[in-house]
C-alpha positions, 0 to 999 in steps of 0.5 A, a space after each residue: 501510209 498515206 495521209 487522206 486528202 482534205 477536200 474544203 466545202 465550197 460553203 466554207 470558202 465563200 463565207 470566208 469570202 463574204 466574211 473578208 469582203 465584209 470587213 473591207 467594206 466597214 473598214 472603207 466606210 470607217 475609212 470615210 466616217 473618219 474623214 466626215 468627222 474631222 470635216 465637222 470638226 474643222 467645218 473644212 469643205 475640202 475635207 467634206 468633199 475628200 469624205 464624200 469622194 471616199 464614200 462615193 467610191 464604196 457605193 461604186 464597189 458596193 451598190 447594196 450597202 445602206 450605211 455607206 449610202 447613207 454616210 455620201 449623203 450625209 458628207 454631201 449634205 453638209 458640204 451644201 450646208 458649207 456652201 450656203 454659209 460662205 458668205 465669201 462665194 455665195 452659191 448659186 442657183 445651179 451649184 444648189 440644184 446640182 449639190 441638192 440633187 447629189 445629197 438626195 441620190 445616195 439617200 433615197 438609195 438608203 431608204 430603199 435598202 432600209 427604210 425604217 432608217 430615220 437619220 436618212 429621212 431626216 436629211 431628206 427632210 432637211 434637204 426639201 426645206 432648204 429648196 423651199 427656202 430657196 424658192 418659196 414658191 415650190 412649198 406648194 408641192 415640196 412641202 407635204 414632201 418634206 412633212 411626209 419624210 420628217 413624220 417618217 424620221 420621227 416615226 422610225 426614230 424616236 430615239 434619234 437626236 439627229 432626227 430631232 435636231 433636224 426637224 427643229 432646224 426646219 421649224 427655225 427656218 419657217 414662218 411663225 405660222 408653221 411653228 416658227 423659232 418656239 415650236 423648232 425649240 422644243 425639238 432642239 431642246 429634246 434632241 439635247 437631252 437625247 444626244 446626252 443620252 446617245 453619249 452614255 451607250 456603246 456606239 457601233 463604229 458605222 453609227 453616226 455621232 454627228 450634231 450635239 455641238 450644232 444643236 447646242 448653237 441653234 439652241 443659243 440661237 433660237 434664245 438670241 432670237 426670242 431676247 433670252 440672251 442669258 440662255 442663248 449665252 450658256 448655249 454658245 459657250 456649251 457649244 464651244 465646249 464641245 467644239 471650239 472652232 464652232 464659228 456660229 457659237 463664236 459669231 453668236 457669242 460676239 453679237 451678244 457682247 456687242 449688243 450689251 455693250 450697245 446698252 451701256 
């Protein structure tokens, strides 16, 4: 007797197809979360650039992936954070425009795929008020751009910390009549309590976990600046316990001691 032949659905291959091509896809942006991570860690620039180029290369492949645009932007966005704090080789103007615009590419991208993403916006934000920083004169036009991105960032994520923690940075660099060091506080502060938080649930492998140790700085930072050097201490040394290599904890950690010893 002959055995009946077995035809396969055509249906069946292609969502075993997708079903591959999906798991090579989260393997390849794990592959670049991974690399980003130790990056913060270390606070390594090659490091970010080794993620960023890795990342760059999902987004080549897979055009349509909102979280792999958004990890590129966020592995470009703290290379340009990198660059502003090596006070060794300072960045210049054209380096800054051209990382800015890098940054922002990949996460305009991921807001059109998925704009009710926060974390996205937030960078975006940040990223807008760094120009301004840059040139003061551009708050004019670039500044309601970046209130619009920040409101979006709190809106679509209530709950997210890197949101908080963002906008607080904007509120720490800004003049005092925009909200200044205090009113960057309470986004710090709450963004802490929500990392706290954060760290209690189940996180997906594609979600970022970037940020508490350097909320925790710019908290201790803010402190050193309205004279609550007892605070600001406690906030250094959290910080260094969730990092050790954090070089602004470290940094804020020696100028509380040297400004103590100054009043002996």
């Amino acid at each position: 007797m002959t055995r009946p032949s077995v035809s396969i659905p055509v249906a069946v291959i292609f969502l075993v197809a997708n079903a591959a091509s999906a798991a090579n896809l989260q393997d390849s942006i794990e592959t670049g979360i991974e690399q980003f991570n130790a990056a913060y860690r270390a606070w390594d620039l090659s490091q970010f650039e080794t993620a960023a180029e890795t990342l760059e290369q999902v987004c080549s492949t897979h055009p349509d992936s909102y979280e792999a645009h958004y990890w590129l932007g966020a592995a470009r966005f703290h290379i340009i954070l990198h660059r502003i704090g090596d006070e060794a080789k300072p960045i210049t103007n054209a380096e800054f425009r051209r990382l800015t615009g890098s940054a922002k590419a990949p996460l305009k991208r991921a807001v059109k795929l998925n704009d009710d993403d926060s974390g996205s916006h937030a960078i975006i934000s940040t990223l807008v008020g760094l120009q301004i920083a840059r040139s003061p004169s551009s708050a004019l036009w670039r500044g309601p751009k970046s209130t619009r991105y920040k409101r979006r960032a709190l809106r679509n994520g209530p709950d997210n910390p890197r949101a908080h923690y963002l906008v607080g940075t904007s509120y720490f660099h800004a003049p005092g009549i925009l909200g200044g060091r205090k009113k960057g506080l309470e986004f710090f502060l709450k963004a802490e309590r929500l990392f706290v938080q954060e760290s209690k649930q189940n996180r997906q492998p594609l979600q970022p976990a970037w940020g508490y140790g350097s909320c925790l700085t710019f908290i201790g930072r803010t402190y050193q600046h309205i004279g609550q050097t007892g605070q600001a201490e406690t906030y250094f040394q959290k910080a260094l316990s969730v990092n050790p290599d954090d070089r602004l904890a470290q940094n804020g950690l020696k100028e509380l001691t040297k400004e103590a010893a100054d009043k002996e």
